[in-house]
C-alpha positions in Angstrom: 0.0 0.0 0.0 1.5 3.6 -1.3 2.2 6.2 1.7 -0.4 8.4 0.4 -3.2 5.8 0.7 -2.1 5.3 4.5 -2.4 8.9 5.3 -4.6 10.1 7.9 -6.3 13.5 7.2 -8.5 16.5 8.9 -10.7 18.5 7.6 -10.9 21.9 8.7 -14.3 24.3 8.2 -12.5 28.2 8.7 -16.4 30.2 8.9 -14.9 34.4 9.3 -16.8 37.9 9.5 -15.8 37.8 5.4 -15.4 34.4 4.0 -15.9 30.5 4.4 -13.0 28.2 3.8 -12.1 24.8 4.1 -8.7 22.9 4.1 -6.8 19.8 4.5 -4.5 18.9 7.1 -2.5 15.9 7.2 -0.8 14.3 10.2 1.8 16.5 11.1 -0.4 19.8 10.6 0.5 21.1 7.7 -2.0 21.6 5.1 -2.3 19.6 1.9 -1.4 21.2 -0.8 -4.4 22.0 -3.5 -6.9 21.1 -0.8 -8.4 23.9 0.0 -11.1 26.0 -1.0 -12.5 29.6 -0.4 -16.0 31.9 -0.9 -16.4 35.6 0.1 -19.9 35.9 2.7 -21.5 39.2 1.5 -22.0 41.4 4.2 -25.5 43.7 4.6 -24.8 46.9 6.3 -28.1 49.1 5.9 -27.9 51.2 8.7 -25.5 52.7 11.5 -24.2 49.9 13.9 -25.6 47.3 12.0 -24.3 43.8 10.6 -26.0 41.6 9.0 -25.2 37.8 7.0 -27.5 35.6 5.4 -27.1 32.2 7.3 -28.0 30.7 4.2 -25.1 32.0 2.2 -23.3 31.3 4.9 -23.9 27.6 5.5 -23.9 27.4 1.5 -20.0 28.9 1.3 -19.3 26.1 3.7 -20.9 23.3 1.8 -19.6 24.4 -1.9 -16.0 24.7 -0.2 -16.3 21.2 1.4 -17.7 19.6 -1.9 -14.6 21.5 -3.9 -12.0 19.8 -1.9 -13.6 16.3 -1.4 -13.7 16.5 -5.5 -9.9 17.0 -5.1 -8.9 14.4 -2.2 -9.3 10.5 -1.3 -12.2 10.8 0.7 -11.6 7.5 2.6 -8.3 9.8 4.3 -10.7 12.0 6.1 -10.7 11.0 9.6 -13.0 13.8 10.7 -13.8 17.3 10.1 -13.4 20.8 12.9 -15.2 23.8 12.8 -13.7 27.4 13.5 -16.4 29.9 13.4 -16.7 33.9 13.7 -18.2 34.1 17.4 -21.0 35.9 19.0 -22.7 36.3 15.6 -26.4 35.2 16.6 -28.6 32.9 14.3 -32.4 32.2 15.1 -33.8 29.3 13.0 -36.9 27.2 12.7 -36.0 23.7 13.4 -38.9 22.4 11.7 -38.4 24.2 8.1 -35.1 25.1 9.1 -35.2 28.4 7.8 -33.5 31.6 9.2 -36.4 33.5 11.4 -33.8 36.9 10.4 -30.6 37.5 9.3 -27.5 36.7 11.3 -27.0 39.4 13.2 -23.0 39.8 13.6 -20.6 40.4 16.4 -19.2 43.7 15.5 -23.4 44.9 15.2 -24.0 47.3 18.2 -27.7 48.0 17.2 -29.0 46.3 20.7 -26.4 49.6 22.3 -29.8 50.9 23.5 -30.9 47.7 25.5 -27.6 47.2 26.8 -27.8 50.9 28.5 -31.2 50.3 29.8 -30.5 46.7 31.4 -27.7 48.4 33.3 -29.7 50.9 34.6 -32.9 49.5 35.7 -31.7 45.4 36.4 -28.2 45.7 37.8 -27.3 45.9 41.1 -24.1 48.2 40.9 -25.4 50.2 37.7 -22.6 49.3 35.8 -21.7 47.5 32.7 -19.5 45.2 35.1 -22.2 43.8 37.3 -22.0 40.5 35.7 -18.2 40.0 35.2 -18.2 37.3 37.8 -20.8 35.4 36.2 -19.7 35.0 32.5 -16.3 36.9 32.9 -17.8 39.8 30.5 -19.2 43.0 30.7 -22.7 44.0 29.5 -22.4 45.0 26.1 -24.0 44.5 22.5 -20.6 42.2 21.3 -22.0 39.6 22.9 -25.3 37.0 21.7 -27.4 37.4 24.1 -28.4 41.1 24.0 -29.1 40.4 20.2 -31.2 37.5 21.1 -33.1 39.8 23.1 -33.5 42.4 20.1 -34.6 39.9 17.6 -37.3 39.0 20.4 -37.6 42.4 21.3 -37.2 44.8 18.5 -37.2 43.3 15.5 -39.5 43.5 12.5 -39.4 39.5 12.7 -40.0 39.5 16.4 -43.4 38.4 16.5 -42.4 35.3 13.9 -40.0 35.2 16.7 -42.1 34.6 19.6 -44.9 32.0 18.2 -41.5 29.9 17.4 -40.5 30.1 20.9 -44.0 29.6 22.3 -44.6 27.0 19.6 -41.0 25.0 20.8 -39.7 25.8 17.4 -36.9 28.0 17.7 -32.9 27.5 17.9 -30.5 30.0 18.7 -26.9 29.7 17.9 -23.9 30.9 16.7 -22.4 30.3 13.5 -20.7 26.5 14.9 -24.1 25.6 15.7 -25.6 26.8 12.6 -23.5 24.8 10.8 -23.0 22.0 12.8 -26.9 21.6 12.9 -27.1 21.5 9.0 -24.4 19.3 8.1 -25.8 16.6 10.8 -29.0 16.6 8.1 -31.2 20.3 10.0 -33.9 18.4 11.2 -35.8 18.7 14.5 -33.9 15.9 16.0 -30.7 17.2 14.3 -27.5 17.9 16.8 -28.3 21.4 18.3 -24.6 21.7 20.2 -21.7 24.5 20.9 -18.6 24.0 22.1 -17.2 26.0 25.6 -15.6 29.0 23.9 -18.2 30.0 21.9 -20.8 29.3 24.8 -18.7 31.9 26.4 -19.3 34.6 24.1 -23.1 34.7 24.8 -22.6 36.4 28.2 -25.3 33.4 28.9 -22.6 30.9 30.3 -21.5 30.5 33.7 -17.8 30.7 33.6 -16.9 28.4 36.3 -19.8 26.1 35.5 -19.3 26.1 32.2 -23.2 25.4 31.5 -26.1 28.0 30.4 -26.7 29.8 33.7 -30.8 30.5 34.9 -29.8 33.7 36.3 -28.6 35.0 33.5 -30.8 33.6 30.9 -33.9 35.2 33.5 -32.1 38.7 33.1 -32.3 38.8 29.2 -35.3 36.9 28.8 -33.8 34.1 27.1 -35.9 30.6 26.9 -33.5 27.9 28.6 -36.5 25.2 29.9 -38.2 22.8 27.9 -40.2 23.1 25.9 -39.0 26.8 25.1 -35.7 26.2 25.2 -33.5 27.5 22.5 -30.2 27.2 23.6 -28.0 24.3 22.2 -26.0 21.7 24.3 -22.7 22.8 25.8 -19.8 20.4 24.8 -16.1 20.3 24.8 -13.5 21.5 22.0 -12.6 18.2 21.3 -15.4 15.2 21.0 -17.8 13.7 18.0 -20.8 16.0 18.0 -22.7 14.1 14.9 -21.9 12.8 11.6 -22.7 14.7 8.1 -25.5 13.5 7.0 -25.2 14.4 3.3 -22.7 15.4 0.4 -19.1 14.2 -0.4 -18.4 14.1 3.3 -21.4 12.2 4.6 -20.9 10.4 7.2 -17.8 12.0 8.9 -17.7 12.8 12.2 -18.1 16.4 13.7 -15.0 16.3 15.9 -13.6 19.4 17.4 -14.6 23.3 17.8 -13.5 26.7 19.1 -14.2 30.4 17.9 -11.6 31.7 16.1 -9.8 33.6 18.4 -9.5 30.6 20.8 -8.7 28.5 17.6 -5.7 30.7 17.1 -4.7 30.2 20.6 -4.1 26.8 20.4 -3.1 27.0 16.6 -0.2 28.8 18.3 0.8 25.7 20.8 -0.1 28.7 23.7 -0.3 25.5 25.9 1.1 27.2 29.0 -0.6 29.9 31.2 1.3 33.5 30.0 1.6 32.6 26.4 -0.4 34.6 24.3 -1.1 35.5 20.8 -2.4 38.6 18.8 -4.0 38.1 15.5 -4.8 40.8 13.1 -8.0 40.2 10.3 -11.3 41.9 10.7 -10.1 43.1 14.1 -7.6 42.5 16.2 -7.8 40.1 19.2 -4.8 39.5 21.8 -5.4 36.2 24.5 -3.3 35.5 27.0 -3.5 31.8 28.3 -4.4 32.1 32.6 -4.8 28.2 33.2 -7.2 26.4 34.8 -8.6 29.1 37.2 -10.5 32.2 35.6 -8.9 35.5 36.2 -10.7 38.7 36.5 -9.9 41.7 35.0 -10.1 45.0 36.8 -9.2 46.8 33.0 -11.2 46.0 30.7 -10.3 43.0 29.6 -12.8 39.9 28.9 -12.3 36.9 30.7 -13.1 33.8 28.4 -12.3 29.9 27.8 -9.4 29.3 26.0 -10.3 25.3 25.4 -11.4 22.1 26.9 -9.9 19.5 24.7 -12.3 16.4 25.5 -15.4 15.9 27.6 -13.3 15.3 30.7 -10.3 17.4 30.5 -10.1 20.0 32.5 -10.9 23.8 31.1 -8.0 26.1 30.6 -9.2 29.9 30.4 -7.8 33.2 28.9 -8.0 36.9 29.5 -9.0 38.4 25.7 -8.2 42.1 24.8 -10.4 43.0 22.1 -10.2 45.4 18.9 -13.4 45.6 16.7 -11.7 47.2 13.4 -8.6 46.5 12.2 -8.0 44.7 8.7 -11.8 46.3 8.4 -10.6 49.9 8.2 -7.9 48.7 5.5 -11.5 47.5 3.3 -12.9 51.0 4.3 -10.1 53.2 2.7 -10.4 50.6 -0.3 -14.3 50.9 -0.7 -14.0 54.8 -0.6 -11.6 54.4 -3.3 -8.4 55.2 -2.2 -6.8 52.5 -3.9 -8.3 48.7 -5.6 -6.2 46.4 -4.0 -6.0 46.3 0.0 -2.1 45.2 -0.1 -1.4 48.6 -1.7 -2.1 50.3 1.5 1.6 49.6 2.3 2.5 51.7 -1.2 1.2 54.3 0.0 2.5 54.7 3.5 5.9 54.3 2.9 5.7 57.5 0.3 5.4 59.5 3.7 7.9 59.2 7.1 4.8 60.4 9.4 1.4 61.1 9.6 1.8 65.0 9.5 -0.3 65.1 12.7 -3.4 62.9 10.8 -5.5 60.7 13.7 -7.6 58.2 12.9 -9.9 56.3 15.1 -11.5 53.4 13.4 -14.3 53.2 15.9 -16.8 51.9 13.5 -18.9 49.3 15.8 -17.4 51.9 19.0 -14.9 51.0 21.2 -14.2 47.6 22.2 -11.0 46.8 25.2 -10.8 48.4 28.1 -13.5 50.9 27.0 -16.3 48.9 25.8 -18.4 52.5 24.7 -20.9 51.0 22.1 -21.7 54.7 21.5 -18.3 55.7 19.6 -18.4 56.1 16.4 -14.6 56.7 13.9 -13.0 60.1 13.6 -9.8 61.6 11.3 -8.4 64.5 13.1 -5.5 66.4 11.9 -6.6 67.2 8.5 -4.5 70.3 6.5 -3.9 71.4 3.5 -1.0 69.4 3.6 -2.2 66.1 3.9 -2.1 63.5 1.6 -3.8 60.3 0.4 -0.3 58.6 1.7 -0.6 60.5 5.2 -4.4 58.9 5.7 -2.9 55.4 5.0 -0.3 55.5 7.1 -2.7 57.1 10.0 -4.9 53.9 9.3 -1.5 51.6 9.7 -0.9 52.9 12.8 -4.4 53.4 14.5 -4.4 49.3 13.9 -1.1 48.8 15.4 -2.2 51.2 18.2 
């Protein structure tokens, strides 16, 4: 039997803010090459603060990438297939059509600012966006799931549609892993409704030192979490078999592993050992620090969060996450206002000049995220002259990122 016959392979869903991809890794961890496949996601941004994805086009990216590259491979290598996902982006779905009850609703979307403000103020015991930090390890704020949960029940257009498929026990919440997860295990009713830990704490919903959905905290936002309303999916580990795909060129492979991106990078990194971090730059930028088995508070702003649990009865390691909502995004800014057609010429451009000549720029465009967390600020360019140049407002956006 040849060497490549006997190989053992992975394969590896990649689900961003921008794009679906999915990839080949062989034993050793290194990709395969030619196994790998990529779509863009369009993005919907109609108004101020909002974010919006079709979960369809999502879940469709992922399927057309997975069929590309099991056209390309020997199937009978596959051993299993992970998920890495965008996080916090919040799906509803009807689990008996299983159609989308409203667009995905992403992470960097701030629109539920105004129920965030008023939760503080009239449910919270110390008034502050802090008060449940030693609950979930985050502060009140519309990055995370559940207070868009609570506008799609609460505000939307769709929140009636909303509320008969609560009542009617038809509704599932999740984000994006679960989304997908549910789909490629066939999206029926009795189809695998799961999360992993890391993503589960994103939803500020998650007891961080129980690691399960919380009552308390469901009770404060209103969210369903008994039968028969419940909505939320079951909490697992980063590492076990969640369900098999139920159709396509990968049916019947298991659903083996999980984590939200920024975790996924974490351990993509070998940051195995508490003070080992990484910082990763795409959309936004996202720094974690792994803290070990105990979570650690943070007194500045930063999130407290779970790094992995790699199998159902490991033990959880956690991490404290600094948080940046625009980075690479303010790059695809200058380029949609037409400073230049190709994002990589950015660099071009900045190196014409030695300094900003006194040119700011905040990218704030879904506020301030770490230590601030002021859902209300919105991007500025101070600075401006006569003097300043196409070349002096790239390298102010350079810099604001590395800032």
């Amino acid at each position: 039997m040849s060497r490549e016959r006997e190989r053992k392979l992975i394969g590896v869903i990649d689900q961003t803010t921008n794009r679906s991809r999915f990839l080949l890794f062989d034993e050793e961890c290194k990709p395969v090459p030619g196994c790998q496949a990529e779509r863009e996601v369009e993005p919907k941004v109609d108004k101020e603060g909002w974010f919006e994805q079709d979960p369809r086009e999502i879940l469709q990216s992922v399927e057309k990438c997975m069929e590309e590259v099991g056209r390309k491979c020997d199937l009978k290598q596959i051993k299993g297939i992970g998920i890495t996902n965008q996080r916090e982006t919040t799906i509803l779905w009807d689990k008996t059509t299983g159609k989308p009850l409203y667009n995905a609703i992403g992470w960097c979307d701030v629109r539920a600012a105004g129920i965030a403000e008023e939760l503080i103020a009239k449910k919270t015991q110390s008034k502050s966006k802090d008060d449940l930090r030693s609950l979930c390890g985050l502060p009140i704020h519309p990055y995370f799931s559940a207070l868009k949960v609570k506008w799609l029940m609460e505000n939307s257009e769709k929140r009636e549609e909303v509320r008969a498929a609560i009542h009617d026990g038809r509704c599932l919440f999740g984000t994006v892993d679960s989304w997908i997860i549910w789909n490629l295990n066939g999206g029926k009713p009795d189809s695998v409704h799961v999360t992993d830990v890391t993503n589960a704490s994103r939803t500020m919903l998650m007891n961080i030192h129980t690691l399960q959905w919380d009552p308390d905290l469901c009770n404060l936002f209103d969210i369903p979490h008994k039968k028969p309303h419940k909505i939320l999916p079951d909490i697992k580990s980063s590492a076990e078999e969640y369900g098999l795909i139920k159709h396509g060129l990968m049916k019947d492979k298991p659903i083996c592993g999980c984590l939200g991106d920024q975790q996924a990078a974490l351990v993509g990194q070998h940051c195995f050992s508490p003070g080992q971090a990484k910082s990763t730059y795409g959309t936004g930028n996202f720094l974690l620090c792994n803290t070990g088995p105990q979570p650690v508070m943070s007194h500045h702003g930063m999130l407290t969060t779970v790094a992995y649990q790699l199998g159902p009865n490991k033990p959880v390691t956690y991490a404290l996450e600094g948080a940046a909502s625009t980075a690479g995004q303010s790059v695809q800014w200058l380029k949609g206002m037409g400073f230049f057609k190709d994002a990589s010429e950015i660099e071009q451009f900045s190196n014409e000049v030695d300094d900003t000549a006194g040119v700011y720029f905040v990218p704030a465009f879904s506020g301030l995220f770490a230590p601030h967390w002021q859902a209300d600020a919105v991007g500025l360019i101070i600075g401006l002259t006569n003097y300043t140049s196409k070349a002096h407002l790239c390298r102010a956006t350079l810099e604001a990122v590395c800032f």
